[in-house]
N, C-alpha and C positions, 0 to 999 in steps of 0.2 A: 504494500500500500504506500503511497505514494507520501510526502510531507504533507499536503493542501489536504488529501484527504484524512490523515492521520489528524490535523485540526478540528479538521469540521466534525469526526468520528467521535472526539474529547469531547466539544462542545456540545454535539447533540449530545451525546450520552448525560452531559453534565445539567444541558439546560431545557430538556424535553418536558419533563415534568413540570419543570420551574415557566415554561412559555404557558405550559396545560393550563397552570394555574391562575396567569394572568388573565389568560382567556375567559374561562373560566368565572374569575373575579369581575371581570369587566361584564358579560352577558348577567352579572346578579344586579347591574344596575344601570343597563340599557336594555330590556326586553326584548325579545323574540328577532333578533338583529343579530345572530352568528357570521352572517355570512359579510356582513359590513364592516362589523366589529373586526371583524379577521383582515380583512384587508385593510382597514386602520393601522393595525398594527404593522402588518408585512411593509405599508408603507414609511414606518418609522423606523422600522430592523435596517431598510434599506437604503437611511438614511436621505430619505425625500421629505417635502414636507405635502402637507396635506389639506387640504381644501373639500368641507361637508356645507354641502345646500341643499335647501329646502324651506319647506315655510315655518314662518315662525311655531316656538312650540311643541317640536319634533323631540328635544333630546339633544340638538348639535352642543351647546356651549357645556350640557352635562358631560358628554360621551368626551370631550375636548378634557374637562377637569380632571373625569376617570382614567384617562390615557395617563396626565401627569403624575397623578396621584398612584397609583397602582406601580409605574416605572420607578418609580424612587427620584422624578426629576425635580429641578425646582421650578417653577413657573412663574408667568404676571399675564393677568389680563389685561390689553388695551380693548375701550370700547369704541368704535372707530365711529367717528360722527362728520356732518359735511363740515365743524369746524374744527378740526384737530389738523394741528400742523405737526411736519418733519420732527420737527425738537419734540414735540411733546414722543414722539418716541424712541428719537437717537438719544437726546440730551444736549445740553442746551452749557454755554460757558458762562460762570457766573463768575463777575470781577472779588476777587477779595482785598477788600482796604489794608488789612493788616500787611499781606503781603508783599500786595501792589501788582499781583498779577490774575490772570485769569487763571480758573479752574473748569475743568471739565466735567460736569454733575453730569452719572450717569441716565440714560433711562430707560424703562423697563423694556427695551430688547435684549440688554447685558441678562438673559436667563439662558435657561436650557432650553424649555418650552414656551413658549410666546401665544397667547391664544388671542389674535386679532378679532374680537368677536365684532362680526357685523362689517366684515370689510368692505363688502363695496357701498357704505354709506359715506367712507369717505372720499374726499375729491380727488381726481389723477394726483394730484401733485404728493400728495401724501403718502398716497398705495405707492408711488415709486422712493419713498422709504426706504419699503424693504426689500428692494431689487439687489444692490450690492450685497445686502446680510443674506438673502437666502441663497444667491449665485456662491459668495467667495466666505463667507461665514464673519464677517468682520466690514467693521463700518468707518464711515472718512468724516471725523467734523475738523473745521480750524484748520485744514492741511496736516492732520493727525489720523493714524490707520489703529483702531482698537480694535484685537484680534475677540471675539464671541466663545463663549464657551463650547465645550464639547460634552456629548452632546445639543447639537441646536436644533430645535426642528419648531418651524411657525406651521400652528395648528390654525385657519382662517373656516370663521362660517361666514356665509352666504346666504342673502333671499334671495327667490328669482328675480328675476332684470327687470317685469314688469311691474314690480311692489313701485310703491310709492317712495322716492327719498333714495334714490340709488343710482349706481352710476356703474357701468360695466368695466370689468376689469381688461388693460389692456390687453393684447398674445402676448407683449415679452411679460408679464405680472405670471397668466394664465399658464406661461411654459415652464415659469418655474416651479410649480407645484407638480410633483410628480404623480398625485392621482384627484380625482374629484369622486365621491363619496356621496350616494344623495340616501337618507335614512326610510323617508317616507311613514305611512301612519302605519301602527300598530295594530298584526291580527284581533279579533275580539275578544280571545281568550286573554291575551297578555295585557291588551289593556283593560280589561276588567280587572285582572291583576294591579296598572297603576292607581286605577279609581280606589281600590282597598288599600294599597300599600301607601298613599301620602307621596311627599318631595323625596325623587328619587336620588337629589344629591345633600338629604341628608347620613343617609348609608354610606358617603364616604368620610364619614367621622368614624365610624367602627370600622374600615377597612382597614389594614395595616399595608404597605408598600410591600410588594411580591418579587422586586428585582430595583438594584442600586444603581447609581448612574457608570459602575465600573461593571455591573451583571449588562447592563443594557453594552455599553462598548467592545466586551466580547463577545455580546451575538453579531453584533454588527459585523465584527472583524469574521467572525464563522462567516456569516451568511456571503460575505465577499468571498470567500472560497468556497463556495458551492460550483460544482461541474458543471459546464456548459458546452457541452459538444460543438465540432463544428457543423454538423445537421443542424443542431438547434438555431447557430449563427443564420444558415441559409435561413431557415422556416423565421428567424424574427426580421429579417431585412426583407424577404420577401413580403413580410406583414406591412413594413414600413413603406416600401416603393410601391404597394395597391393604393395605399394613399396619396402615396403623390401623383400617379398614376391616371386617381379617379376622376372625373374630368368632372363629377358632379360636386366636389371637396372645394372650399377657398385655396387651403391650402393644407399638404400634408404634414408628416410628423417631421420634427427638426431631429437635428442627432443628438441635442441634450436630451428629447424624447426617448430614441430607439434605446441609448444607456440606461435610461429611467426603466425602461417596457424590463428589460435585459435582468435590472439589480431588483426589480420589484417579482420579477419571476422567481429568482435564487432566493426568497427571502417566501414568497410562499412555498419553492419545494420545502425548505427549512422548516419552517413551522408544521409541512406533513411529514417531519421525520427523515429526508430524503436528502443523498447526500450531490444528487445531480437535477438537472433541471430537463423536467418532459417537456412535449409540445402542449397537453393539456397545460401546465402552470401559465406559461406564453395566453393561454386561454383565457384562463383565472381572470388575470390582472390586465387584461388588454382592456376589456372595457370602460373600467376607469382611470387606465390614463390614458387613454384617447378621448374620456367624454366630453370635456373640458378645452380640447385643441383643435378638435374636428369639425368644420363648421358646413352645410348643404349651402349652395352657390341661391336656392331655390327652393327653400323648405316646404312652401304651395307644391310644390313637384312630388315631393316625397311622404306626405302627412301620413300617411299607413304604415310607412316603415320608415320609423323614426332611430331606429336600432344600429348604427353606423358601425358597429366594434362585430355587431354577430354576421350582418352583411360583408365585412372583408376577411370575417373566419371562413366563411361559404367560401367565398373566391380564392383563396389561396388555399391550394393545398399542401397536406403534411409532409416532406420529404422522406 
């Protein structure tokens, strides 16, 4: 067995149960969402950040705090409004008299996890903020480069584009988020469940943290050494050139995308235990990161099949 795989072999062995459990921990206080919940996470093992929309009242800014909470990260919420500016989230130089010089007072992006709640309320100028922090992990005031913690990952929710008081987030905003997540209403069963159970984020006063910010940094490093054939290489670029391909698309996936499609597959085979990556995992996680990037030229053309991730699985076939 090879070194990569000798890794990732320790790792799963060591942190199978320990992923089980956050799972686990996470679905006791987002209801009947396994399958969200899971891709949430895959998209934080693989170090992307993540973007959940939908309408207000779903669960998004909970499912955001359960993510922090459960990892062992530290967090801050900004509530994004049309008048929050730059500084109120890089940080802002405050002159000091005594000294006679300026000082750099941090601001709440210096975390692990960043939970933009309500991003697109505020105005372009703002959202491109967090263009630097999320591309290169570290931010520029004064002609100074302050390097971001490690783990970073900006967790951002979202109302649809046509609520009132909102403003669409640009492609390069939209590219950097490696997947987009929409939660949607709860079967009747589970939400009968919420109506008896009360505020679903007071449960995470009684949860204890399931993984540290150094338990989180060695899956990460696992999951980058997960196998990836070079079959699989064909079958993901053939995924990405249908899109560009499609003549019914704006435009197709960029290669910060096809990496993202790539490191978000190795990070679901991971969490099914698996020490290489199928063409199903490529499956898995294509839909949401492509939901978010891929836009119809003519969406009147298409209203019946709005499904853009399961229409280019049809088209391309498996190698």
């Amino acid at each position: 067995m090879s070194a990569p795989d000798l890794a990732v072999a320790a790792a799963g062995d060591a942190d199978a149960a320990t992923l089980t459990r956050v799972l686990a921990t996470l679905e006791t206080v987002i209801l009947g969402k396994p399958a969200q919940i899971r891709l949430c996470l895959a998209c934080l093992l693989a170090r992307g950040h993540l973007l959940i929309e939908d309408v207000p009242g779903v669960g998004k800014t909970t499912l955001a705090h359960a993510l922090a909470h459960v990892l062992g990260l530290s967090w801050q919420r900004v509530q994004f409004t049309s008048d929050l500016l730059p500084s109120d989230i890089i940080g802002v130089s405050v002159f000091d008299r005594a000294s006679q010089q300026f000082h750099f007072r941090r601001g709440p992006i210096f975390t692990q996890l960043l939970l933009a709640d309500e991003v697109n309320r505020a105005s372009p100028r703002t959202q491109s903020a967090l263009l630097e922090a999320m591309e290169e992990r570290q931010v520029s005031a004064d002609g100074t480069t302050y390097v971001l913690p490690e783990p970073f990952f900006v967790v951002a929710t979202q109302n649809p584009h046509e609520q009132l008081g909102t403003f669409g987030l640009p492609e390069s905003q939209l590219d950097r988020f490696l997947m987009r997540v929409v939660l949607g209403y709860p079967d009747a069963a589970h939400e009968r469940e919420l109506l008896r159970g009360g505020d679903r984020r007071e449960l995470l006063a009684g949860i204890a943290p399931v993984l540290s910010t150094a338990g989180v940094l060695v899956v990460q490093r696992a999951v980058r050494e997960v196998y990836v054939a070079d079959a699989l290489l064909d079958y993901a670029q053939a995924l990405i050139v249908r899109t560009r391909a499609a003549a019914d698309l704006k435009l197709g996936l960029s290669p910060r995308a096809g990496q993202g499609l790539i490191r978000a597959a190795q990070a679901w085979s991971f969490l099914a235990g698996r020490r290489s990556v199928l063409p199903e995992d490529l499956q898995a996680v294509l839909p949401s990161v492509v939901a978010h990037r891929l836009e119809r030229r003519d969406p009147a053309e298409h209203a019946g099949d709005t499904d853009v991730a399961a229409e280019i699985i049809r088209a391309v076939p498996i190698p």
